[in-house]
C-alpha positions in Angstrom: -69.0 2.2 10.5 -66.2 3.8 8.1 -65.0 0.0 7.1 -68.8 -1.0 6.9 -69.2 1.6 4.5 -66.2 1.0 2.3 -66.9 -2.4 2.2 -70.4 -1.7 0.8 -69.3 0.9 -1.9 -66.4 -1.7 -3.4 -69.2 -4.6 -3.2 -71.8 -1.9 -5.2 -69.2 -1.1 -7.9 -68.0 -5.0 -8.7 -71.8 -5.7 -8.8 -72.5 -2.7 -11.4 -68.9 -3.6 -13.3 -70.8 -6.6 -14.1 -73.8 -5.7 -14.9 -72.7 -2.8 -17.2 -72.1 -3.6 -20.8 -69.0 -4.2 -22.1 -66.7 -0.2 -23.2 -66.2 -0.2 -26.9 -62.7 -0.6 -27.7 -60.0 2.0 -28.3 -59.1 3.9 -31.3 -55.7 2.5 -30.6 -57.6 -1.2 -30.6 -59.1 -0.5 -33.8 -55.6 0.4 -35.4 -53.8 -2.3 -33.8 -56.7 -5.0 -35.1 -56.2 -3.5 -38.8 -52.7 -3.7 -38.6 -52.3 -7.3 -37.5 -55.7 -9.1 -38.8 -56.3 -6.7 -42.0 -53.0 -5.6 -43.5 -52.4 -9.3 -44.9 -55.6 -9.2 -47.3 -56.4 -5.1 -47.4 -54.3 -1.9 -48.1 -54.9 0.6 -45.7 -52.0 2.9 -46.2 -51.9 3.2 -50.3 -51.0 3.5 -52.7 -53.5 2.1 -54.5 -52.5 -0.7 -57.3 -50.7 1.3 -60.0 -49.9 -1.9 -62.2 -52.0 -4.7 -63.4 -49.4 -7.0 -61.6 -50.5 -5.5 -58.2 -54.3 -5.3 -59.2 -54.8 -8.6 -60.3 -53.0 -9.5 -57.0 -55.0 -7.9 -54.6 -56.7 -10.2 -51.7 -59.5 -7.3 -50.9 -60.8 -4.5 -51.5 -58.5 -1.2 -51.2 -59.0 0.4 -47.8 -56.8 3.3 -47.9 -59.4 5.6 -48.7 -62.2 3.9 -47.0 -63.0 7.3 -44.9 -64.2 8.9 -48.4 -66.3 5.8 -49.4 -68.3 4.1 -46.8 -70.9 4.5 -44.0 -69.3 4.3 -40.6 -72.8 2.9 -39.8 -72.7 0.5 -42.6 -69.0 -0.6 -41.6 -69.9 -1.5 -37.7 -73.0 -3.8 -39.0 -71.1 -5.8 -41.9 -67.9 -6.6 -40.4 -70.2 -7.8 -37.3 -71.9 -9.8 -40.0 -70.2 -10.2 -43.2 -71.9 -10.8 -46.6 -70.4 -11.2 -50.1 -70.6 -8.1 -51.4 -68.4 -9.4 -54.8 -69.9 -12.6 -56.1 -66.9 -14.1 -57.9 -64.3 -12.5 -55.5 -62.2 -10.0 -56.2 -60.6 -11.1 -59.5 -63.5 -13.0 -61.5 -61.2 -15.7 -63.4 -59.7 -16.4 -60.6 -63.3 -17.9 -59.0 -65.2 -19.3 -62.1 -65.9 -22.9 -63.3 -67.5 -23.7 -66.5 -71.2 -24.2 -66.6 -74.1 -25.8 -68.4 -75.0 -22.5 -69.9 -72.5 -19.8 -68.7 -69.8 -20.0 -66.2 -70.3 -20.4 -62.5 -68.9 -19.0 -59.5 -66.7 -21.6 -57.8 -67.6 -20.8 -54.4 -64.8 -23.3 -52.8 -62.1 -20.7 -54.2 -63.7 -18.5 -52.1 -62.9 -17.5 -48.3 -65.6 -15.9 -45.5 -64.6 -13.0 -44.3 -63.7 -13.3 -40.4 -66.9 -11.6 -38.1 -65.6 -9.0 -35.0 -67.4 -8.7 -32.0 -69.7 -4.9 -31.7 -66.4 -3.6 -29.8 -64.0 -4.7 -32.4 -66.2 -3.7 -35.4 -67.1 -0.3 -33.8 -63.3 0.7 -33.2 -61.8 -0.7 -36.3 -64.6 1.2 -38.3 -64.0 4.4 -36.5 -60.1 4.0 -37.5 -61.3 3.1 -40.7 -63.3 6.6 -41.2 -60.1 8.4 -40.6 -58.2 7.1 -44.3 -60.1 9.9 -46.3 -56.8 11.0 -48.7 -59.0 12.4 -51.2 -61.9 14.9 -49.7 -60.4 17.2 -52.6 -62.7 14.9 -55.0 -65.5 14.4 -52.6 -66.1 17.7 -52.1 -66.1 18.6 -56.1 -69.7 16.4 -56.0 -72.5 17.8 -55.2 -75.8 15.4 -55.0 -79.3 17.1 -56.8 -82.5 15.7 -54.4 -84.8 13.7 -56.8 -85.7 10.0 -56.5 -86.4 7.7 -59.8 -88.7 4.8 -60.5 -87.2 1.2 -60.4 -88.4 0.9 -63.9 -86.5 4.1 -65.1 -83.4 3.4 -62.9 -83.0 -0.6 -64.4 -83.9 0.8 -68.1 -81.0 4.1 -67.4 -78.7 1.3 -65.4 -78.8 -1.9 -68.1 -80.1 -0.6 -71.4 -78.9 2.7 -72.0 -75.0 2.0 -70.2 -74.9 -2.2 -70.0 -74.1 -1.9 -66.2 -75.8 -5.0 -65.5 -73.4 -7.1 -67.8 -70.8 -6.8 -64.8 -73.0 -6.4 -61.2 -76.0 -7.6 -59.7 -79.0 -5.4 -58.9 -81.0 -8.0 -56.7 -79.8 -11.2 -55.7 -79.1 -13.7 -58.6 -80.2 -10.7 -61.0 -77.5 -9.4 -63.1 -73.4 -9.7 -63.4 -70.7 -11.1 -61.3 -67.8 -9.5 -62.0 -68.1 -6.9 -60.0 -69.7 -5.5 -56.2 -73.3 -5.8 -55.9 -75.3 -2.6 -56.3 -78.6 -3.7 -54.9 -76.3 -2.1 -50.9 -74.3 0.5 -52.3 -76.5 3.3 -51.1 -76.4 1.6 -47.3 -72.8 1.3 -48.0 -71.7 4.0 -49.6 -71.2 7.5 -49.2 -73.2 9.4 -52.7 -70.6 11.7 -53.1 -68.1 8.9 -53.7 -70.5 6.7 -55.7 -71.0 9.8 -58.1 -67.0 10.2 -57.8 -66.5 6.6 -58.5 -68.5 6.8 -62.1 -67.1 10.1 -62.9 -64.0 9.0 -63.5 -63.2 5.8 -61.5 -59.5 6.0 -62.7 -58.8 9.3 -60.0 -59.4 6.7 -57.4 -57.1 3.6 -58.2 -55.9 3.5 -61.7 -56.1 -0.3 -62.5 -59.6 -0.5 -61.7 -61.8 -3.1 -63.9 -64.2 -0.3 -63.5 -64.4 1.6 -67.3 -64.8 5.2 -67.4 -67.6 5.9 -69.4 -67.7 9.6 -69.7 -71.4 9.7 -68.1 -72.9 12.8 -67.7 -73.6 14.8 -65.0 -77.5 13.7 -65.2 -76.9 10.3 -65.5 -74.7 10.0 -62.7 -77.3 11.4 -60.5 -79.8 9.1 -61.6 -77.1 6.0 -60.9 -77.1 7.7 -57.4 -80.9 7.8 -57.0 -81.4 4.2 -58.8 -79.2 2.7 -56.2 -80.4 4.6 -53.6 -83.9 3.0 -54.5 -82.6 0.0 -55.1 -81.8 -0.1 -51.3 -85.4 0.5 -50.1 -86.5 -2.5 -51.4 -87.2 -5.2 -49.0 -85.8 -8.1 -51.0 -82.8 -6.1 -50.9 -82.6 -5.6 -47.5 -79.4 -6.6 -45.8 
């Protein structure tokens, strides 16, 4: 009976091992993944580029501080599915061919990024979460409640600050120089998107990004305007 017994309980837990979905990976996992797949195109242990020489040779984007900048949420769905979040890469002239009416992106310059399982995305964005350096300038923002019309935004974004002349607000619709806007708000935390415009320089010095000395209003309605910008259904990613 006792040998019955354990026979049945060993057969009952090989059957549920492999029925059960797979565990998510480690934190360890996630650390060891970013240190040999991610380290070769992304800088997770900073400084950020303090010369032009090391900005204009950067692969990816900086991840040092990516704790203080994105959404865990946002991290574990992209790098399960990546899109291009910059159009021409991350150095424009180093992606561009001449066009019949303005230059073009040269998209065979241009590499995929590789796609991780839901384990591996889940545990390299939780260790990912855990690079916040700078919580001294996140917390300095506080984000007013208010929404703005896509008409107000678009006029605040491209007329009144020429935004538009370096990133795209729906697909095919605007710049390429720089990241897409039309996912910041699913991306991005508001506090560092209102950081980031405030004075983009406290976060790596030899950003393309320009500090334009926007004012505390307007950098709430760039923080609105995007976030309506992600509502939209053509914008949905």
């Amino acid at each position: 009976m006792g040998n019955s017994f354990s026979k049945l309980v060993c057969y009952m837990s090989l059957a549920s091992s492999l029925l059960l979905p797979p565990i998510y990976a480690s934190a360890a996992d996630g650390m060891a993944m970013l240190q040999k797949d991610c380290v070769s195109c992304h800088n997770i242990s900073g400084p950020v580029a303090q010369t032009l020489k090391e900005a204009f040779a950067k692969k990816g984007p900086d991840l040092s501080y990516a704790g203080n900048k994105y959404r865990q949420e946002w991290l574990v769905s992209w790098l399960q599915k990546p899109a291009r979040i910059r159009p021409a890469g991350m150095y424009y002239g180093d992606h561009i061919k001449p066009g019949p009416k303005r230059d073009e992106i040269d998209t065979s310059t241009l590499t995929d990024h590789v796609a991780l399982s839901r384990d591996d995305a889940s545990a390299v964005a939780a260790e990912l979460m855990k690079l916040k350096p700078h919580d001294d300038l996140i917390a300095r923002e506080k984000i007013e409640p208010g929404t703005i019309s896509r008409d107000a935004g678009e006029m605040n974004f491209d007329k009144f600050w020429g935004c538009m002349a370096c990133h795209l607000i729906e697909p095919d619709y605007g710049g390429l120089s720089g990241p897409e806007l039309y996912t910041a708000a699913k991306r991005l935390q508001p506090e560092f998107m209102a950081s980031f415009i405030r004075n983009p320089q406290a976060w790596e010095p030899k950003t393309w990004m320009p500090n334009k000395g926007a004012s505390e209003g307007a950098i709430q309605k760039f923080v609105r305007y995007f976030d309506t910008l992600s509502k939209e259904s053509a914008n949905a990613k």
